[in-house]
TORPAPA-921248 format. One line per 2 residues: number of its first residue (from 1); their letters; for each residue z, x, y of N, C-alpha, C, O. Coordinates in pm, 1 decimal, always signed. Layout:
<nodes>
NUM	A	Z X Y Z X Y Z X Y Z X Y  ...
</nodes>
This chain:
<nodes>
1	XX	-162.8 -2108.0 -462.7 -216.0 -1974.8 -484.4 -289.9 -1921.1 -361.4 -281.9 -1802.3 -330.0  -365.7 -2014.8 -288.6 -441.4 -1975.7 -177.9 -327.7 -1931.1 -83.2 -398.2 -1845.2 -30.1
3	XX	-203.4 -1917.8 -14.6 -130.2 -1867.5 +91.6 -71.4 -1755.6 +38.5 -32.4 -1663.8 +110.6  -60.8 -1754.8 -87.4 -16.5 -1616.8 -166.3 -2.3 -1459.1 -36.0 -102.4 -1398.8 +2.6
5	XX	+98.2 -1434.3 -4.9 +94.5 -1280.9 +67.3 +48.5 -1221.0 -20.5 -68.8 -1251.6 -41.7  +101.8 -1122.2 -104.9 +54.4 -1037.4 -223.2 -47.4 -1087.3 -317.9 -24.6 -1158.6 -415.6
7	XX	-224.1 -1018.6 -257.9 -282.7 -1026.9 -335.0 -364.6 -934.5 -444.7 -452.8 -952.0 -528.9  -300.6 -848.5 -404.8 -352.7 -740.6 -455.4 -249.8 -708.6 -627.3 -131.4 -676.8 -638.3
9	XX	-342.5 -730.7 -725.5 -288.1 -683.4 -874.2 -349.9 -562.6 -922.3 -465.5 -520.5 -918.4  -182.4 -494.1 -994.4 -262.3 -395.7 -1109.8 -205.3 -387.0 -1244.6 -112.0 -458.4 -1281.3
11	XX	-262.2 -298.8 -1317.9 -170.9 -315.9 -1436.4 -117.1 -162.7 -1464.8 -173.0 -54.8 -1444.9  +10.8 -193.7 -1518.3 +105.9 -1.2 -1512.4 +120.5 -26.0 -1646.6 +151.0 -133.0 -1699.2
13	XX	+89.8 +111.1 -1714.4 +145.8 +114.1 -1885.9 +254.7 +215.6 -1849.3 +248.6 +297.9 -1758.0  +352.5 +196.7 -1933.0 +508.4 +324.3 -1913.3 +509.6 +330.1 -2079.9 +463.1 +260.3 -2170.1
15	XX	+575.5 +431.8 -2072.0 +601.8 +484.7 -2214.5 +743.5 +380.9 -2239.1 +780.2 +282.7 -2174.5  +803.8 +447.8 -2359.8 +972.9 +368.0 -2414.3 +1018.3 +364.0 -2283.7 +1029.6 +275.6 -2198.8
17	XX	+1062.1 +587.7 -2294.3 +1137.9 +584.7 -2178.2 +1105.6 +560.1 -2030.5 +1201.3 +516.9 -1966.3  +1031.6 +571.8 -1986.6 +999.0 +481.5 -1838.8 +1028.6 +360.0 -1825.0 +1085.0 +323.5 -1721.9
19	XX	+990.2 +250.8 -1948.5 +1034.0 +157.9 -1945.5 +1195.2 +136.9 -1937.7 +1247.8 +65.4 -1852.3  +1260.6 +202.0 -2029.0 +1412.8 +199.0 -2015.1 +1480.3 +195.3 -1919.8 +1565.9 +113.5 -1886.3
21	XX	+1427.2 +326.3 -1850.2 +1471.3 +392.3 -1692.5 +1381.0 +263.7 -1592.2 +1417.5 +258.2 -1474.8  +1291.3 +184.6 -1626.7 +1281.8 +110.6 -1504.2 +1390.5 -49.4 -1567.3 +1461.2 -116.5 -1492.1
23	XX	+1377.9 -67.0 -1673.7 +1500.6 -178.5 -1705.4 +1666.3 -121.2 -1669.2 +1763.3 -190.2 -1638.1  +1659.8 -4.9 -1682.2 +1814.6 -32.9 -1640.5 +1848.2 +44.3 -1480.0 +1941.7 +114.1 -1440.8
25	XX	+1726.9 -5.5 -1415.8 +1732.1 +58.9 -1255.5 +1755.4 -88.9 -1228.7 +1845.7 -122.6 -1152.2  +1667.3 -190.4 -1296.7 +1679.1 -324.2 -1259.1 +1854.6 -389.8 -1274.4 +1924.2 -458.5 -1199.6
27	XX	+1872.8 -338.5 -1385.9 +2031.2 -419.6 -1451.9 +2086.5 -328.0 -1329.9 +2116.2 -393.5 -1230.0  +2105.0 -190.1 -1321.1 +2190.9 -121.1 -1207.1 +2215.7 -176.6 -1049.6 +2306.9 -138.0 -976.5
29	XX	+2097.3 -291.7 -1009.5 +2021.3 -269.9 -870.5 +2072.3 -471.6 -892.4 +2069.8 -556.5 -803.3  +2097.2 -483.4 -983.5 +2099.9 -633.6 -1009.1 +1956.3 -736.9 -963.7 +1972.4 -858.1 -949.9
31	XX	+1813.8 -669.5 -942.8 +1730.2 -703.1 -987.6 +1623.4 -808.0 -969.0 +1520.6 -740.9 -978.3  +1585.1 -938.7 -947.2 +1519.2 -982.9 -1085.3 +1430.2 -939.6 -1152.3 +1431.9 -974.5 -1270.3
33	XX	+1328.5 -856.6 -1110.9 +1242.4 -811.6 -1197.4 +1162.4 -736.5 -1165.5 +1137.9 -733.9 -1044.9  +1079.2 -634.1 -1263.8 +1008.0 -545.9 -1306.9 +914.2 -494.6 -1169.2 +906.2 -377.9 -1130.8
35	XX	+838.1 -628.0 -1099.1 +784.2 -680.5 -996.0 +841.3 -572.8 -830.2 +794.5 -483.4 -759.8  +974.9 -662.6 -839.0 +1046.5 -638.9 -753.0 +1086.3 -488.8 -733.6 +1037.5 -415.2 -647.8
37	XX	+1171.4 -457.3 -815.6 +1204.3 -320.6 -816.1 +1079.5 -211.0 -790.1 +1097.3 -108.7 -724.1  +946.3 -247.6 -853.1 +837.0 -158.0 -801.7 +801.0 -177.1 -653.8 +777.6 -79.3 -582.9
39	XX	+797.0 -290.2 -611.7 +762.6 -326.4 -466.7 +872.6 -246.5 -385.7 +843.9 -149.8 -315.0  +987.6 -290.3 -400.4 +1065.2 -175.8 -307.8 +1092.1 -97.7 -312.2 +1168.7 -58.0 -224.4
41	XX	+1043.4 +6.7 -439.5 +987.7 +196.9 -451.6 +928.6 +196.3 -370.3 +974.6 +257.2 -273.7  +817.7 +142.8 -356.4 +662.5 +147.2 -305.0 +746.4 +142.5 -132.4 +751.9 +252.4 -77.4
43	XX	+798.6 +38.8 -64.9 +827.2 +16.6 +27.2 +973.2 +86.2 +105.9 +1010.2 +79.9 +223.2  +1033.6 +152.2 -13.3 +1146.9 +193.2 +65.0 +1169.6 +338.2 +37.6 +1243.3 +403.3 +111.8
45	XX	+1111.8 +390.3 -61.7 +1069.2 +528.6 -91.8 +1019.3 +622.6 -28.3 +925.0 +587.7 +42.7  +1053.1 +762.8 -24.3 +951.4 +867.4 +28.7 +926.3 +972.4 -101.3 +1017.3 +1022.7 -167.1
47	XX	+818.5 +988.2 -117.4 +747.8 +1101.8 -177.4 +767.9 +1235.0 -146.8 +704.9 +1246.5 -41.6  +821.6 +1356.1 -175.3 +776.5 +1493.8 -144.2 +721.6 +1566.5 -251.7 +727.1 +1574.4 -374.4
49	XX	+665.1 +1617.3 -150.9 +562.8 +1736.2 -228.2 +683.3 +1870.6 -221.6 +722.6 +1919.0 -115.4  +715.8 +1902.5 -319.3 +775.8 +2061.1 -343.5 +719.3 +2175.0 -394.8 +706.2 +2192.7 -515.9
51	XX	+686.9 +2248.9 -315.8 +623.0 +2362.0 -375.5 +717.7 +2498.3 -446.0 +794.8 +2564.9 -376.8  +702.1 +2515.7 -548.4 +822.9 +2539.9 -636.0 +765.0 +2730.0 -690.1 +806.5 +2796.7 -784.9
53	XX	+676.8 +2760.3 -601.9 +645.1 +2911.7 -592.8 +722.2 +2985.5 -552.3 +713.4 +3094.3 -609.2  +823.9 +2978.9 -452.5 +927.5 +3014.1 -400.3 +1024.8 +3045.7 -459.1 +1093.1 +3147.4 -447.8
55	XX	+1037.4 +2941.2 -538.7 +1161.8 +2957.2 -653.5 +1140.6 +3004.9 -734.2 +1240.4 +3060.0 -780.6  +1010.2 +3027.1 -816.7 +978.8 +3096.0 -937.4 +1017.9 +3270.7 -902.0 +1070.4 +3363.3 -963.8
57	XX	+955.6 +3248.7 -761.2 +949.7 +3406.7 -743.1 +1125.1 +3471.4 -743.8 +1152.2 +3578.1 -798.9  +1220.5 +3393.1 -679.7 +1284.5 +3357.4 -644.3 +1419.6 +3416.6 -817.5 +1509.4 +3499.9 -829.7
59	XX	+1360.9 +3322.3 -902.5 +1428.8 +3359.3 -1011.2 +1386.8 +3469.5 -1078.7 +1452.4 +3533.5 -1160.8  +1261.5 +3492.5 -1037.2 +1200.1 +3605.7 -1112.2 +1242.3 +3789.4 -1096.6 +1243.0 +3888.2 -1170.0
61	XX	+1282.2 +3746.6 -915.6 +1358.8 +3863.8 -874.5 +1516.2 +3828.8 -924.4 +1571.7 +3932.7 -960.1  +1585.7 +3733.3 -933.9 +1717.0 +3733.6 -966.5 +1706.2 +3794.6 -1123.8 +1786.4 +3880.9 -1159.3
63	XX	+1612.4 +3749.5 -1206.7 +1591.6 +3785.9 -1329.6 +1588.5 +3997.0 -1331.5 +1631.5 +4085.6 -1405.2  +1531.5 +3990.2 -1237.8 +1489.3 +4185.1 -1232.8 +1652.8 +4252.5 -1219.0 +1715.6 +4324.0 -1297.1
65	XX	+1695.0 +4186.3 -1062.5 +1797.8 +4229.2 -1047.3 +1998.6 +4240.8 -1194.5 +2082.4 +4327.7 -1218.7  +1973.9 +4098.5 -1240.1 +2044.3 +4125.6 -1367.1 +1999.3 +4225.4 -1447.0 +2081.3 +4298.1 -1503.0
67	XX	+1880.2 +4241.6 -1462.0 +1836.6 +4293.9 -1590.1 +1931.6 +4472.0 -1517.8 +2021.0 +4530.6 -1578.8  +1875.9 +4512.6 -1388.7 +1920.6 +4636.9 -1333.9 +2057.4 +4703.6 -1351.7 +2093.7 +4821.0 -1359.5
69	XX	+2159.7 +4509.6 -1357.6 +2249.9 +4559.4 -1323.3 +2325.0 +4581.7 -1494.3 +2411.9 +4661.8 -1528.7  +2277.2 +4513.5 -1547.8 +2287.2 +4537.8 -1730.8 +2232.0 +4713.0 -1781.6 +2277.1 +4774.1 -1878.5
71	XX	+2157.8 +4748.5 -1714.1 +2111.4 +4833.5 -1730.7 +2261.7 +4955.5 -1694.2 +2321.0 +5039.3 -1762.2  +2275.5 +4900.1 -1537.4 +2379.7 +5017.3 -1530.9 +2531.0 +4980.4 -1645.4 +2605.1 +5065.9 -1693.8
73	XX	+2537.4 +4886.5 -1657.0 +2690.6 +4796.9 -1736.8 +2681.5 +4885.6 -1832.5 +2784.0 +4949.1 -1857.0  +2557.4 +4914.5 -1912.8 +2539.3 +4984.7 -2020.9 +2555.7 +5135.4 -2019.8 +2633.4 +5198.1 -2091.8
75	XX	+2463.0 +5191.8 -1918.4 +2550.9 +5276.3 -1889.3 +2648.4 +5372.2 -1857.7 +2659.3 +5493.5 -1875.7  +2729.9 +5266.4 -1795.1 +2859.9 +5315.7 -1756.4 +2946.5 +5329.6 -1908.9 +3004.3 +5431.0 -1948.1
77	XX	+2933.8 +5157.4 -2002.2 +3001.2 +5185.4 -2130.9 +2930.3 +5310.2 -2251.1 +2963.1 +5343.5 -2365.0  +2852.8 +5340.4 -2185.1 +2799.1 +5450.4 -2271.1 +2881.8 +5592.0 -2224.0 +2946.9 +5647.0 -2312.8
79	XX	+2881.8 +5634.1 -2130.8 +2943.5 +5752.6 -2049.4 +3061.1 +5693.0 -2020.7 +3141.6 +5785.2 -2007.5  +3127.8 +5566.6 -1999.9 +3264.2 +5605.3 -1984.8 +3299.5 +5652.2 -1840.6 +3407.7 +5664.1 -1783.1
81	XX	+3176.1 +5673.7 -1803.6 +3241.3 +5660.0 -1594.8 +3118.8 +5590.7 -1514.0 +3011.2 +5555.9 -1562.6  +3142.6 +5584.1 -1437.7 +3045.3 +5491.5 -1368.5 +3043.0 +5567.9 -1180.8 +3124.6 +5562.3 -1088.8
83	XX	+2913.5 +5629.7 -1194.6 +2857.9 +5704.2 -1054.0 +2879.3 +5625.4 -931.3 +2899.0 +5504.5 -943.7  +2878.0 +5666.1 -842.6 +2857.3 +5631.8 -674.1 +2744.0 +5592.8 -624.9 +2738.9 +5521.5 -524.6
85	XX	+2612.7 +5644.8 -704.9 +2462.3 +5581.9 -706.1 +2509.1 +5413.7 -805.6 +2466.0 +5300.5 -783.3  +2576.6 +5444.1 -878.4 +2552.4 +5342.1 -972.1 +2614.8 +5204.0 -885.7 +2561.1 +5098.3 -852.7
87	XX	+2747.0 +5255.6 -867.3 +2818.3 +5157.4 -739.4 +2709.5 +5107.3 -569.9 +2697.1 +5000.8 -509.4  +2658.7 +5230.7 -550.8 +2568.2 +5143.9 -461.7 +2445.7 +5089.3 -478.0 +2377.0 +5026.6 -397.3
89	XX	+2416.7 +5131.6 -636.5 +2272.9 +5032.5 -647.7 +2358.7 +4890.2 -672.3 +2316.7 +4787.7 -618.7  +2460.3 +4887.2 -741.4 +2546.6 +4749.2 -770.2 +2534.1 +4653.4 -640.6 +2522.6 +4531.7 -655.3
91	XX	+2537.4 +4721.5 -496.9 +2618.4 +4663.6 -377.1 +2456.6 +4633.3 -341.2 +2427.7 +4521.2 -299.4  +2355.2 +4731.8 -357.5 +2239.9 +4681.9 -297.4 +2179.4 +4559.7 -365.0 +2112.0 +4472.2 -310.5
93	XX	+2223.4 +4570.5 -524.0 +2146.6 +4416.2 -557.2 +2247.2 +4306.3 -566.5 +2215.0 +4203.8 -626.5  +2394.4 +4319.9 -500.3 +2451.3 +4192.3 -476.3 +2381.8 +4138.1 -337.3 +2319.7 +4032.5 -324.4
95	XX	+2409.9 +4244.1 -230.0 +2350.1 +4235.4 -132.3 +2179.8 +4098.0 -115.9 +2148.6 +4005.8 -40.4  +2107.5 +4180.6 -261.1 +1989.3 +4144.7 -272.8 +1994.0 +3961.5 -328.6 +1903.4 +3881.8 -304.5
97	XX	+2094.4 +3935.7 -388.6 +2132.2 +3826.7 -479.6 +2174.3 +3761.0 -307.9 +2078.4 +3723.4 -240.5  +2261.4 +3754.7 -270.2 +2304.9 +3712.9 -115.6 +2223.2 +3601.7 -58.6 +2251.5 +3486.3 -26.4
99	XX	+2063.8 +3703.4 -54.8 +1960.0 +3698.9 +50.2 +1912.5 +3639.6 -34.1 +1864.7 +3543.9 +26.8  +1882.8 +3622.3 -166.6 +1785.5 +3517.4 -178.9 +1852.0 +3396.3 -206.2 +1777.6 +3298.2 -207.8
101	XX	+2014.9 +3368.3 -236.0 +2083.8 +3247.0 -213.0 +2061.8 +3185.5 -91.2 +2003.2 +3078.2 -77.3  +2113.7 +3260.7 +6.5 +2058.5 +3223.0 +131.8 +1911.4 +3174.2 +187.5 +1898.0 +3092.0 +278.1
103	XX	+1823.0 +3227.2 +130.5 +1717.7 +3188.0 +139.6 +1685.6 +3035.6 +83.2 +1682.0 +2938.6 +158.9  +1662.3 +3026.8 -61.7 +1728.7 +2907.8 -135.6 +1787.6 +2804.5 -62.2 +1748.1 +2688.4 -72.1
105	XX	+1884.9 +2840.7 +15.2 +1948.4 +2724.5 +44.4 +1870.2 +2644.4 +208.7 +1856.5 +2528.5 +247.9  +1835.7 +2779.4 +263.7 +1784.6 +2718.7 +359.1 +1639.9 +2615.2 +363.3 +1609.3 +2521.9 +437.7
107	XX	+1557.9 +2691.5 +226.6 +1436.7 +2645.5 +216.6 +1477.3 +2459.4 +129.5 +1389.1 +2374.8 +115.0  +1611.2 +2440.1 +89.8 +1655.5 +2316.4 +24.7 +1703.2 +2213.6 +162.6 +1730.8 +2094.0 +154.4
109	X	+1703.5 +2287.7 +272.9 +1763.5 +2190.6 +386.9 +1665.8 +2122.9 +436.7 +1686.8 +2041.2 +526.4
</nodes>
């Protein structure tokens, strides 16, 4: 016990499912144990922090922009023709949909 490397103990409570998901990371990973598999999270893992304001805002304008374009869908099936304002507010919020995919994707790289 005295040459022991690892001396440092703690104790982890997991719910069912945590437990499940860490038993069958072990059976997946072939394992031996509970021990192990935490030690090389700990050691081979990286953590990020995501800040997920971006995206809220993100869906919140994609959310506006459908709602706009439902607005015109309606309408057009109401009147039966569909304007040149109506066609370019269409193009300005695909346009708008575009830019925040793009955005999205860059802020995921």
């Amino acid at each position: 016990m005295e040459n022991r490397e690892r001396t440092h103990r703690f104790t982890l409570r997991l719910s069912e499912d945590e437990n499940r998901i860490l038993e069958a990371k072990m059976k997946l990973n072939n394992d031996p144990s509970k021990s192990y598999v935490l030690r090389k999270l700990i050691v081979e893992s990286d953590l990020y922090e995501i800040d997920y304001r971006e995206f809220r805002d993100i869906a919140t304008q994609l959310a506006k922009i459908g709602n706009n374009i439902n607005q015109i869908a309606k309408r057009a099936n109401e009147t039966r023709s569909i304007y040149q304002t109506d066609i370019d507010e269409l193009k300005k919020e695909f346009k708008e949909i575009c830019r925040l995919q793009e955005s999205m994707q860059s802020k995921l790289q």
